[in-house]
MDAnalysis code that builds the backbone (N, CA, C; Angstrom):
import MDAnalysis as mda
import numpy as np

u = mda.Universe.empty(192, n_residues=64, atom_resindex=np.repeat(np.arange(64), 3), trajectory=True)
u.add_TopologyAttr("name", ["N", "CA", "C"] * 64)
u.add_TopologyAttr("resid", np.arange(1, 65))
u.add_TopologyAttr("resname", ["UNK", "UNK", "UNK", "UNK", "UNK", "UNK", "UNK", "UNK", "UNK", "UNK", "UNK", "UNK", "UNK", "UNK", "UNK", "UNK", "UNK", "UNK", "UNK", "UNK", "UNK", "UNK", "UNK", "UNK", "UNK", "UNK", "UNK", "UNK", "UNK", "UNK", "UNK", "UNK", "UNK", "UNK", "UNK", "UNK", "UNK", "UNK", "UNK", "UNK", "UNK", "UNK", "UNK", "UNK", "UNK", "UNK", "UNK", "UNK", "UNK", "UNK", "UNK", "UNK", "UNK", "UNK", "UNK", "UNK", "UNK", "UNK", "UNK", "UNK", "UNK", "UNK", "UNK", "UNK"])
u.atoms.positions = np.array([
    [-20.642, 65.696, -14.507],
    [-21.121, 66.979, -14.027],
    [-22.214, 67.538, -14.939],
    [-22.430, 66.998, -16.168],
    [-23.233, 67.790, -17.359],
    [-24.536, 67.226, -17.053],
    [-24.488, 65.852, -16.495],
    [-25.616, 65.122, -15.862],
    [-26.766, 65.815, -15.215],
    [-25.402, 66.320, -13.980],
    [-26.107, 67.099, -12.882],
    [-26.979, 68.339, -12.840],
    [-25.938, 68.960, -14.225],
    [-26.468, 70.392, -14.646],
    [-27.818, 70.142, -15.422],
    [-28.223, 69.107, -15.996],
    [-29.325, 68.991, -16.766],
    [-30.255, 68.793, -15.826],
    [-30.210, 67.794, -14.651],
    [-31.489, 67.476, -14.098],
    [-31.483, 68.522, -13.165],
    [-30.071, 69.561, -12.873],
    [-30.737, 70.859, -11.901],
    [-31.823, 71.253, -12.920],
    [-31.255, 71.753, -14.132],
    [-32.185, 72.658, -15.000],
    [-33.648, 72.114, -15.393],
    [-34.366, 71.082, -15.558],
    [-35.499, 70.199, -15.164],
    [-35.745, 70.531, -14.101],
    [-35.451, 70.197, -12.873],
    [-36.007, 70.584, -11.590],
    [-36.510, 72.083, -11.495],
    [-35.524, 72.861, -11.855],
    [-35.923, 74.224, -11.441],
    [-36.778, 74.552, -12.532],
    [-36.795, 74.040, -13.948],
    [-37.558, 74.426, -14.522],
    [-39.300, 74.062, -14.498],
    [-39.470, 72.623, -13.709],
    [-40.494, 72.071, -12.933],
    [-41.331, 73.126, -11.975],
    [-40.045, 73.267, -11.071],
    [-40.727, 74.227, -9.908],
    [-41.099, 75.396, -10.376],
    [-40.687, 76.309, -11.339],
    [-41.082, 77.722, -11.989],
    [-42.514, 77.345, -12.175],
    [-42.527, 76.307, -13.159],
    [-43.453, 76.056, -13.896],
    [-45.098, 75.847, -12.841],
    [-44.517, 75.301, -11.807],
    [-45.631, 74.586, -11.033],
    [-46.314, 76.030, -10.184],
    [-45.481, 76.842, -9.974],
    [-45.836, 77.751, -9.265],
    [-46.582, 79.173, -10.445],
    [-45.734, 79.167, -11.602],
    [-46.641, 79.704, -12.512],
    [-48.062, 79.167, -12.216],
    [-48.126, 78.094, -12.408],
    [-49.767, 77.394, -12.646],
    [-50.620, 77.840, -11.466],
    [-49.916, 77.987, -10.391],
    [-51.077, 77.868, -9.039],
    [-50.975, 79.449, -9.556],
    [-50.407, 80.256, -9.673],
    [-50.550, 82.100, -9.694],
    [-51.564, 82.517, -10.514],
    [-51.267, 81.673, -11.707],
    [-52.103, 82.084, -12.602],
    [-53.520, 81.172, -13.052],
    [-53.438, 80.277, -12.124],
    [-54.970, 79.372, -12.405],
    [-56.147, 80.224, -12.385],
    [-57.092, 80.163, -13.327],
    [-58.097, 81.344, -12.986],
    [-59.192, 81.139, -11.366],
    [-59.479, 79.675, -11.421],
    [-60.290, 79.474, -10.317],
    [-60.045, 77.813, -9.824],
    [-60.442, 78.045, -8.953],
    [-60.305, 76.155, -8.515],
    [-61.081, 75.215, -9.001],
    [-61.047, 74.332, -9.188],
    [-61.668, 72.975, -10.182],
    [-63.099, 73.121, -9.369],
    [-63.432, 72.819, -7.812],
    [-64.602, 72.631, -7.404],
    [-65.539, 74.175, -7.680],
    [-64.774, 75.351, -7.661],
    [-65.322, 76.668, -8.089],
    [-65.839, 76.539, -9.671],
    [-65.476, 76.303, -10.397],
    [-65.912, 75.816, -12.087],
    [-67.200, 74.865, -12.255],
    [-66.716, 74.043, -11.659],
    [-67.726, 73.085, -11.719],
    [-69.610, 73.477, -11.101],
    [-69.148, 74.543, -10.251],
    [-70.095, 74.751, -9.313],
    [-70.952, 76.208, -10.224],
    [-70.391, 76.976, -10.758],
    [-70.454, 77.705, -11.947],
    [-71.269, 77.149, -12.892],
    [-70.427, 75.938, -13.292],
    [-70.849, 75.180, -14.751],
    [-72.524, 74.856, -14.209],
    [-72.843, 73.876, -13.191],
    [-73.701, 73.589, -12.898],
    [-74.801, 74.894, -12.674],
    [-74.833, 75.551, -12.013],
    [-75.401, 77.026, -11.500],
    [-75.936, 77.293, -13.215],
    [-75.201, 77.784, -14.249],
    [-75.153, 78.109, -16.097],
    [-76.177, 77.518, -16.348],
    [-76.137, 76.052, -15.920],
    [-76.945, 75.260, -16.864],
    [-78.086, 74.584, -16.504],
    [-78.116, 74.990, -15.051],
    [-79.839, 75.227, -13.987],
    [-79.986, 76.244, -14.643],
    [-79.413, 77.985, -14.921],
    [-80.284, 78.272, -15.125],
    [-80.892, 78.494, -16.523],
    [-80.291, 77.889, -17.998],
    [-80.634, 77.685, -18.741],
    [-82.131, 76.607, -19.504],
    [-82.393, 75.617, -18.142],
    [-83.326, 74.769, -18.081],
    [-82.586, 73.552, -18.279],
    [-81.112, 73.569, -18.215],
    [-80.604, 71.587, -18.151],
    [-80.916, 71.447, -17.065],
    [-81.020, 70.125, -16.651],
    [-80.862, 69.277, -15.471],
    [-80.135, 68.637, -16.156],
    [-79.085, 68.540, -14.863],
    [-77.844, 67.817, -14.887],
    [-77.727, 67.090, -13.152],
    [-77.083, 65.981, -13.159],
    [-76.404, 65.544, -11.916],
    [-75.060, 65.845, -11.474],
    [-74.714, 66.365, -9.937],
    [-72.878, 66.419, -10.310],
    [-71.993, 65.430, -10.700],
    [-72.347, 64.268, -10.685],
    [-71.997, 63.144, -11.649],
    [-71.785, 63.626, -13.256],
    [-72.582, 64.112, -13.778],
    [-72.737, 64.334, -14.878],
    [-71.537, 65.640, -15.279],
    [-71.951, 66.662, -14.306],
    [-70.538, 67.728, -14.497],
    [-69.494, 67.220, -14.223],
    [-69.623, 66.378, -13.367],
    [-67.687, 65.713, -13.664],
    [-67.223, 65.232, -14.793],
    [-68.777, 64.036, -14.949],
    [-67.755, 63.552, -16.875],
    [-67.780, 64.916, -17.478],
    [-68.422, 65.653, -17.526],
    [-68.382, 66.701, -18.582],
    [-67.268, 67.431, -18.281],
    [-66.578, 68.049, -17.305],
    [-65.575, 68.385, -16.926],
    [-64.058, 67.306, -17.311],
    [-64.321, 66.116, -17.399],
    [-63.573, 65.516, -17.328],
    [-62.856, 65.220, -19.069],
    [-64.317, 65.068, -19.375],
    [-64.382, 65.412, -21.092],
    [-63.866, 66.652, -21.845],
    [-63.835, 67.181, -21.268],
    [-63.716, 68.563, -21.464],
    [-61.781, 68.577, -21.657],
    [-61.694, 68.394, -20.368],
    [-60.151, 68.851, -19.880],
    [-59.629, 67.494, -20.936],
    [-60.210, 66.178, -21.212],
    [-59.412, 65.332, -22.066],
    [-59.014, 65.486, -23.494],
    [-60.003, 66.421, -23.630],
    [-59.938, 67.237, -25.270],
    [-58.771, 68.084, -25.407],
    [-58.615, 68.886, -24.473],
    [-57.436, 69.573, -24.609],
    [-56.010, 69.337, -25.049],
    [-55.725, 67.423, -24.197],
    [-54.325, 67.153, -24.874],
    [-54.185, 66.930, -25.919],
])
């Protein structure tokens, strides 16, 4: 039964968690990106959206 009680408490603590994230995400990944790009036209980069993805991608890999 102690089994059971652990992987309830994982689960529900999963689902809190997942729904925290969507409430509190500030904006959607394609909204950022579209931002990021927009910043840095108008700073004088040229960039490709190829290029904001690795950079996005780079970005978010730094974090872990």
């Amino acid at each position: 039964m102690k089994a059971l009680t652990l992987i309830s408490a994982f689960l529900g603590g999963a689902i809190v968690g997942c729904g925290a994230a969507l409430l509190f995400a500030p904006e959607k990944g394609e909204d950022v990106r579209t931002k990021l790009l927009s910043i840095l036209k108008k700073k004088g980069i040229k960039i490709s959206d190829k290029e904001v993805d690795a950079l996005v991608a780079e970005l978010a890999g730094a974090e872990d």
